[in-house]
PADOKOL-702515 format. One line per 5 residues: for each residue x, y, z of C-alpha. Coordinates in Angstrom, 2 decimals. Example, Ala and Ser with C-alpha at 12.3 -4.5 7.8 and 13.67 -1.06 7.14 Angstrom:
BEGIN
12.30:-4.50:7.80 ~ 13.67:-1.06:7.14 .
This chain:
BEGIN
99.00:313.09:-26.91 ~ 102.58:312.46:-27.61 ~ 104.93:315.25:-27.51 ~ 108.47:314.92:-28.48 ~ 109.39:318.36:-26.36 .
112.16:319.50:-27.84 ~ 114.20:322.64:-26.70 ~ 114.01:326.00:-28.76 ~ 117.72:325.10:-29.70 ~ 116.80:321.87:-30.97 .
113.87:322.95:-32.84 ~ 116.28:326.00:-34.42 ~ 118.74:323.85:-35.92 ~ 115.70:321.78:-37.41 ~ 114.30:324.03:-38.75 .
118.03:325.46:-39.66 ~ 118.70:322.30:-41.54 ~ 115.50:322.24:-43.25 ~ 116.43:325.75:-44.66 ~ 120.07:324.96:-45.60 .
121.00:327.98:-43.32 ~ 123.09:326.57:-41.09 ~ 126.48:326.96:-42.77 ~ 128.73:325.70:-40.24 ~ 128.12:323.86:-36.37 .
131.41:323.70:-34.88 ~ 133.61:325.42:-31.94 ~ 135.77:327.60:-31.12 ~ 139.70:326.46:-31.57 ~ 141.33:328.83:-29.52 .
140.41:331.35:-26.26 ~ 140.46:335.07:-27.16 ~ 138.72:338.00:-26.11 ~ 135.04:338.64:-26.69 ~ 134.98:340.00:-29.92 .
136.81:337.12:-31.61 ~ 135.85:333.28:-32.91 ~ 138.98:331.16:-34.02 ~ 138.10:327.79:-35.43 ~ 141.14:325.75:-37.28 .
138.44:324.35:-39.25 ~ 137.09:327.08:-41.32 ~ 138.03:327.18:-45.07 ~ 137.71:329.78:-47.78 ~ 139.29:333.00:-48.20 .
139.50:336.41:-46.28 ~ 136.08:337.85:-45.84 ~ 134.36:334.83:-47.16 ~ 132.26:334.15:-43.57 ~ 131.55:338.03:-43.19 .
127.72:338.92:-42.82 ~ 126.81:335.54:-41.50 ~ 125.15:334.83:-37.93 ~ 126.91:333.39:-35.06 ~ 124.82:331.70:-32.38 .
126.65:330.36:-29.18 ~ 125.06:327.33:-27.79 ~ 127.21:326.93:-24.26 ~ 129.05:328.05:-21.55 ~ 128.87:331.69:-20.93 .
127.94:333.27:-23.60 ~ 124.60:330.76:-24.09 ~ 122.09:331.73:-26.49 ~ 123.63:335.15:-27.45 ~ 123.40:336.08:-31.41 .
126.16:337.95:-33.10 ~ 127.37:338.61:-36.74 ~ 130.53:338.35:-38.46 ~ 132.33:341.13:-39.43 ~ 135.09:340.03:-40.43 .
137.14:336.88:-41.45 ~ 141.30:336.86:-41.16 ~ 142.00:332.71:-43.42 ~ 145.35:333.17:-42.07 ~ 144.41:332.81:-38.50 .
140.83:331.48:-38.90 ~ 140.06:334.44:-37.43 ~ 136.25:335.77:-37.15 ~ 135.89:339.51:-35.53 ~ 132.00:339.59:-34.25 .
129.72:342.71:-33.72 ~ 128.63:342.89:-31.08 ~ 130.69:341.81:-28.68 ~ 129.54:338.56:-26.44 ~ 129.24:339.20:-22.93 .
132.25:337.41:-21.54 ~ 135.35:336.11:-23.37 ~ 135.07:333.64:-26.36 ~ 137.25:330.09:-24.40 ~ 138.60:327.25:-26.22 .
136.29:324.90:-27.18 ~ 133.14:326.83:-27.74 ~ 130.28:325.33:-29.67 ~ 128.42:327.42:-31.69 ~ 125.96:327.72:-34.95 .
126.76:329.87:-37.81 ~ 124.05:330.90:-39.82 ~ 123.27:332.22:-43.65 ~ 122.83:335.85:-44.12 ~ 119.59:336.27:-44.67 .
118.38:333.85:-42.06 ~ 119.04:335.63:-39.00 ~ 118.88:333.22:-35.60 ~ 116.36:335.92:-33.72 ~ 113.98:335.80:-36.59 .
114.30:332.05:-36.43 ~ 113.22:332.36:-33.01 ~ 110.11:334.87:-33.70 ~ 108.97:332.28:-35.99 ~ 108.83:329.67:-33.91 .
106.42:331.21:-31.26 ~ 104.62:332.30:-34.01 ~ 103.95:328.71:-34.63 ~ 102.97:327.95:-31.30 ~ 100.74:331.04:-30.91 .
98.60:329.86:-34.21 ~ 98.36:326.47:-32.79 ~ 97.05:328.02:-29.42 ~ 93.34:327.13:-29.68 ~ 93.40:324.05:-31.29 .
96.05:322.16:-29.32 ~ 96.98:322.83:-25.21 ~ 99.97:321.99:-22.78 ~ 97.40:318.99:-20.92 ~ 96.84:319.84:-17.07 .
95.16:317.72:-14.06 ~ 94.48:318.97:-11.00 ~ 93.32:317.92:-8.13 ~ 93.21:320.30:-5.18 ~ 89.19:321.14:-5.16 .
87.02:319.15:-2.96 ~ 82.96:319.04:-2.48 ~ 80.93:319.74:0.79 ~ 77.81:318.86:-0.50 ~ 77.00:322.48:-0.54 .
79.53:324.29:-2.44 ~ 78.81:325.57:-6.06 ~ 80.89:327.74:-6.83 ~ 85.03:327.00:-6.75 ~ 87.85:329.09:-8.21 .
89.19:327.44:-11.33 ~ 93.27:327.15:-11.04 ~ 95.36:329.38:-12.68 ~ 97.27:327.00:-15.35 ~ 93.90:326.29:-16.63 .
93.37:328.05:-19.66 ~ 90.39:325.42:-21.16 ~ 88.25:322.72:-19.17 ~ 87.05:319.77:-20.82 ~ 85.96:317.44:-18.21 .
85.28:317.47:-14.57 ~ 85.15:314.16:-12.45 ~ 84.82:313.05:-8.68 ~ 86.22:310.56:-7.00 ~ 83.47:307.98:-6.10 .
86.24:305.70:-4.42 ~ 89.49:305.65:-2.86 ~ 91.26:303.36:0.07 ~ 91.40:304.88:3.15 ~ 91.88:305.24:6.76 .
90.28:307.74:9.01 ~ 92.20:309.18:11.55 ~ 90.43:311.89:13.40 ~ 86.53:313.22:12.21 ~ 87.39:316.05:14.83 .
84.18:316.65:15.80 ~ 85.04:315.92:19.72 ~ 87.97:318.28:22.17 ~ 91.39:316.97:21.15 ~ 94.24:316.98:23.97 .
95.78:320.47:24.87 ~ 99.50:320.73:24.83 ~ 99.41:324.19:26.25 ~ 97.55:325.94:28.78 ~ 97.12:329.09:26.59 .
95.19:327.58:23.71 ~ 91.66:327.42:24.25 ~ 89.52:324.48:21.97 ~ 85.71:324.05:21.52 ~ 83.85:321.74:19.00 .
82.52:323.81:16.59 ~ 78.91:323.10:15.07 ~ 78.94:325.71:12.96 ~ 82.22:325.89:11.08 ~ 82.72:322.65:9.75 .
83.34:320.53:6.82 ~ 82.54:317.13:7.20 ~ 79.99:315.58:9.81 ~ 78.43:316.99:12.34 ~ 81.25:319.37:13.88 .
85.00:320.77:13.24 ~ 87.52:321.38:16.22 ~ 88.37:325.06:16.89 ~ 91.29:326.53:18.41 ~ 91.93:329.62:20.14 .
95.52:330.90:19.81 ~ 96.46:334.27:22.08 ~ 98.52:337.10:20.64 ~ 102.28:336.31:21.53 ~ 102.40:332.55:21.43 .
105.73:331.49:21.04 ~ 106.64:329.45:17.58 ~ 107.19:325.87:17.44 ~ 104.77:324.64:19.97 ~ 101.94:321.91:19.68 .
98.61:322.96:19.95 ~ 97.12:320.07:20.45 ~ 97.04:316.30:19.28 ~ 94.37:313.90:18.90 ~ 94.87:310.43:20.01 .
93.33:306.85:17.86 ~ 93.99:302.90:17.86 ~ 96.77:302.35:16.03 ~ 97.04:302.26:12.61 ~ 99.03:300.67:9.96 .
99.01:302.91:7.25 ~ 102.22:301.93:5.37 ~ 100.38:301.80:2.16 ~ 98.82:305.00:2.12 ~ 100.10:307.39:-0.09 .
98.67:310.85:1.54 ~ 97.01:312.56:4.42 ~ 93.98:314.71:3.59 ~ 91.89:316.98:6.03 ~ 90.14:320.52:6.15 .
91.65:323.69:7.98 ~ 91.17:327.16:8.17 ~ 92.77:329.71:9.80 ~ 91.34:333.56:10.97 ~ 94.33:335.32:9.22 .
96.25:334.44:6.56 ~ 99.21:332.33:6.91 ~ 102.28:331.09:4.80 ~ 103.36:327.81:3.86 ~ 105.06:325.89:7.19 .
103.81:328.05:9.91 ~ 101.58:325.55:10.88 ~ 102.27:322.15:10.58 ~ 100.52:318.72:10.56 ~ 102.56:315.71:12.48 .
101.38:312.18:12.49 ~ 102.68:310.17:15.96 ~ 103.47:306.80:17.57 ~ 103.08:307.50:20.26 ~ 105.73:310.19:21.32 .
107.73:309.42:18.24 ~ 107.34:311.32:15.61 ~ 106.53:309.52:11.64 ~ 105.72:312.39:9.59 ~ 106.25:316.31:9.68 .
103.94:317.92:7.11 ~ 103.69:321.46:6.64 ~ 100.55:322.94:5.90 ~ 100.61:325.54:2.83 ~ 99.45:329.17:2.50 .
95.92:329.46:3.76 ~ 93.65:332.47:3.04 ~ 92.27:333.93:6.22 ~ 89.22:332.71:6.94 ~ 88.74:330.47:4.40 .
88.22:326.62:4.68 ~ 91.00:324.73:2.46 ~ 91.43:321.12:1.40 ~ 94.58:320.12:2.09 ~ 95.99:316.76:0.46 .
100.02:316.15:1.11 ~ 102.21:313.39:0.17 ~ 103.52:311.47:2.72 ~ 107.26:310.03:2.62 ~ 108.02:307.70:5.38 .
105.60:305.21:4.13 ~ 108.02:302.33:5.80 ~ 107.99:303.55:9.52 ~ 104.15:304.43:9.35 ~ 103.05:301.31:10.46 .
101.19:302.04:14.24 ~ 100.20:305.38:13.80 ~ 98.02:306.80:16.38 ~ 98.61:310.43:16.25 ~ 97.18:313.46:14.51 .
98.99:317.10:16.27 ~ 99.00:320.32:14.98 ~ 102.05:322.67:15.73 ~ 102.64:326.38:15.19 ~ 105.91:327.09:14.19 .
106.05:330.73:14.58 ~ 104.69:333.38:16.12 ~ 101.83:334.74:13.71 ~ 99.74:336.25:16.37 ~ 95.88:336.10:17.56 .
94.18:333.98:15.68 ~ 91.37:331.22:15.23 ~ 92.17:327.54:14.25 ~ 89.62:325.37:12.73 ~ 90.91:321.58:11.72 .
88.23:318.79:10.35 ~ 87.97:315.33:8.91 ~ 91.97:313.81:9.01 ~ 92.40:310.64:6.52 ~ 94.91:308.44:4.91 .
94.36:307.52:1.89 ~ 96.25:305.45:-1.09 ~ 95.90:307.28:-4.25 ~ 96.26:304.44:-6.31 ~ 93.34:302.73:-5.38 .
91.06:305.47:-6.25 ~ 88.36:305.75:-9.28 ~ 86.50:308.65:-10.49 ~ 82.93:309.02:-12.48 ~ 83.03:311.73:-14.91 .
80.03:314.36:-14.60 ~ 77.74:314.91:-17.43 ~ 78.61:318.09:-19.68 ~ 75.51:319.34:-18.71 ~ 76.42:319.48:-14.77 .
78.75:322.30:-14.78 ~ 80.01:325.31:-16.54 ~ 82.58:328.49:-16.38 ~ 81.89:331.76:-15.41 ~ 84.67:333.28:-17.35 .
84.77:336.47:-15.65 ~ 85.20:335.52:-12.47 ~ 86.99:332.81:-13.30 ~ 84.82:330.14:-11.47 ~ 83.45:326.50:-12.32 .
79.93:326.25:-11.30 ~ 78.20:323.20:-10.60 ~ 74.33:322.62:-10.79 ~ 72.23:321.39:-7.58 ~ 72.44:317.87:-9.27 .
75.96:318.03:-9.35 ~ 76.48:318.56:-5.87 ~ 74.12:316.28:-4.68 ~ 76.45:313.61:-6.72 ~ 79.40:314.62:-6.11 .
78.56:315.24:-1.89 ~ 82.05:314.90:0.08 ~ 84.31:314.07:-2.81 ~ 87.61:314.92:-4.18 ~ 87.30:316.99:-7.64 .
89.78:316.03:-10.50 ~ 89.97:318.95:-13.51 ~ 90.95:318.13:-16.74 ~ 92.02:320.69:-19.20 ~ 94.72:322.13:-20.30 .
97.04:325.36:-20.24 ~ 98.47:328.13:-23.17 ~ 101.44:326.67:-24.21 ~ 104.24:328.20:-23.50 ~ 106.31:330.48:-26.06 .
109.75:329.36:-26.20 ~ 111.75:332.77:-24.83 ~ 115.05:330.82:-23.69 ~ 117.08:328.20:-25.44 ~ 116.71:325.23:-23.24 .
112.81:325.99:-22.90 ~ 111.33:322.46:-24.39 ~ 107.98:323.03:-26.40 ~ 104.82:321.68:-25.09 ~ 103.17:321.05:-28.31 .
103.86:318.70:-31.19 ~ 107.52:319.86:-31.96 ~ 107.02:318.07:-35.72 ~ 104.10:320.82:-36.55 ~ 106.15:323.76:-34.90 .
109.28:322.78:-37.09 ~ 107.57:323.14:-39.85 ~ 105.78:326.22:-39.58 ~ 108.47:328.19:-38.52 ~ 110.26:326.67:-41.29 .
107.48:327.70:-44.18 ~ 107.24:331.40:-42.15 ~ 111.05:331.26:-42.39 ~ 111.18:330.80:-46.42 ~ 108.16:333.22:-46.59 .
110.11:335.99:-45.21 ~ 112.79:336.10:-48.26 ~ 110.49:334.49:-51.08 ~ 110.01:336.71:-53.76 ~ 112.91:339.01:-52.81 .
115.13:339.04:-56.74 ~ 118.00:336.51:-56.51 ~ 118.81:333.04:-58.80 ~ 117.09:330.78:-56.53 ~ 114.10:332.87:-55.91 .
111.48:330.77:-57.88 ~ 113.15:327.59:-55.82 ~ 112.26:329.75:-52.37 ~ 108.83:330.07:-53.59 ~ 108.70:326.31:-54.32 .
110.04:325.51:-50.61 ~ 107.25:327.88:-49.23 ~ 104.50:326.22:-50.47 ~ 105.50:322.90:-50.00 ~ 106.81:323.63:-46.31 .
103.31:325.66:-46.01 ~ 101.21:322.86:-46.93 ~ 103.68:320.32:-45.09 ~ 102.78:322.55:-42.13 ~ 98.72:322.94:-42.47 .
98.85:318.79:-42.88 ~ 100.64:318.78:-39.47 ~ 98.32:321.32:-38.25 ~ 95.11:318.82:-39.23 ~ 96.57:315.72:-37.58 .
96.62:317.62:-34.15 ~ 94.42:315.82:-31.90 ~ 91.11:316.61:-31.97 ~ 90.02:318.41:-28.58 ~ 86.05:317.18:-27.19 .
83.94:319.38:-25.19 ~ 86.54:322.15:-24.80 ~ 85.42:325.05:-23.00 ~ 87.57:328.16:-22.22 ~ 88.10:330.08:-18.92 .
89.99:332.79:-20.76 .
């Protein structure tokens, strides 16, 4: 799908346009105080601007809505109520708007738009941070997933393995304690645990695991399994790939739950230096007390060499209220040690600032908020009120048309 994203100030002054509202787009001619607009370029006598809607659109004053009160043709003088927040400088763009059009309303509409749209069109999201064990059948759906509508696995990708961990790595201090853990593991037939005493100083290796060298200049990231016995925050631990005792990469490992296993897949940067790489070490960085270190299954990998087969609908479903995809026995026999990839998408987002872009077909919110515009004074007495009525329903059918071209959305199924 094609989005044009344009900001809530862009979309405003479309659909401003489309109503004939906006009277005037100009700025300011002179500096002032904050209660007064002086543009050189107004016409028309005294009073003729007062009633209408100014909108600033930069510097200070951003985004803020006022009305005229009144209008001095001798000085080009407009006196706003209420004030703007900071003085009005020289050179001040802003919108001025017909009376009965007022800017906030403008801006009601338009997430009124979006919210109606909410359902049949999403903001598109991909993610790819789950990972099978050949066991697991239950995983916690991310949060900017508001609708699934297709799960895949990645069946291939280029790679080079670094460490399986699954025998005692080399001890950097005397402190730690390691052991190859049967039990706890993710991949293969063991993990490698570490034991880290209360009051280990920060920024220390723990240990480091030693391989032929590798040249992995063309791999894009380094995935591998770790869990922790307490909960951590990004960087205190980090991951740091060696030749020998010079150091390639520095990759800090994010927020871990305690004791929970978590995939970890990081970008690497130095792609041009990683060419004999022959050294996986962990390093704690601060001082985060007792705890229990579990590390498993280190790779390199090039992300664009990988492929993914698409599971059958019929594989997996939601569990809304626990917010959980859940996979059948068939599905995780298929899937076994792979990397998930959700596809789905997110509520869009209501546009609550000016420079907020939309994230759904700006041409459809336009002109909604343009037809829920004219609605809101059609019928009201006046000499053009049977040509309001007019511009409703054609702007209201305009819209529904705009509506029915939104793409259509296959085997959609909601989380919430």
């Amino acid at each position: 799908m094609v989005l044009q994203g344009r900001t809530r100030e862009q979309i405003r002054v479309a659909v401003g346009y489309n109503l004939g509202a906006i009277y005037v787009s100009s700025t300011s001619s002179a500096g002032g105080d904050a209660t007064s607009v002086v543009d050189n370029t107004l016409r028309g006598g005294d009073d003729v601007f007062n009633g209408k809607w100014i909108v600033s659109v930069e510097g200070s004053n951003d985004g803020e809505i006022t009305r005229v009160n009144d209008y001095v043709q001798s000085g080009t003088d407009m006196t706003v109520s209420p004030a703007f927040s900071a003085t009005v400088p020289n050179s001040m763009s802003y919108e001025m708007w017909d009376v009965r059009y007022p800017p906030a309303n403008i801006h009601e509409f338009i997430n009124q738009a979006i919210i109606e749209a909410t359902g049949r069109v999403y903001d598109p999201e991909e993610d790819l941070s789950l990972h099978g064990d050949n066991r697991t059948t239950r995983f916690d759906i991310p949060t900017e997933f508001n609708m699934l509508n297709a799960v895949a696995y990645r069946d291939y990708v280029k790679a080079d393995l670094l460490t399986e961990s699954d025998a005692e790595w080399t001890s950097a201090a005397s402190t730690i304690t390691q052991a190859v853990d049967t039990e706890f593991k993710k991949h293969g037939g063991a993990s490698i645990k570490f034991t880290v005493p209360d009051g280990f100083s920060g920024a220390q290796e723990l240990a480091h695991d030693d391989f032929s060298a590798l040249d992995i200049s063309e791999m894009t990231h380094i995935e591998y399994w770790i869990r922790c016995s307490i909960a951590t925050t990004s960087g205190q631990l980090e991951i740091r790939l060696g030749e020998g005792s010079t150091q390639r990469e520095l990759l800090a490992v994010p927020a871990l739950a305690a004791d929970t296993w978590t995939f970890i897949r990081t970008a690497l940067t130095n792609f041009e230096n990683n060419t004999a790489i022959d050294e996986v070490r962990i390093v704690y960085t601060s001082d985060i007390g007792a705890c229990t270190i579990w590390a498993d299954y280190f790779r390199a990998i090039n992300d664009d060499h990988a492929t993914y087969t698409t599971l059958p609908k019929h594989y997996w479903r939601i569990d809304k209220e626990n917010r959980d995809l859940v996979l059948t026995g068939m599905a995780v026999q298929e899937i076994g040690h792979s990397l998930l990839r959700l596809r789905g998408g997110g509520i869009p987002v209501l546009l609550e600032a000016d420079a907020t872009a939309t994230e759904i077909p700006d041409d459809y919110v336009i002109a909604r908020a343009t037809a829920l515009a004219l609605a809101s004074v059609a019928g009201k007495n006046g000499p053009d009120a049977q040509q309001l009525q007019n511009d409703r329903d054609w702007w209201t059918a305009f819209a529904e048309q705009k509506r029915a071209n939104l793409p259509f959305l296959e085997n959609v199924r909601e989380i919430s």
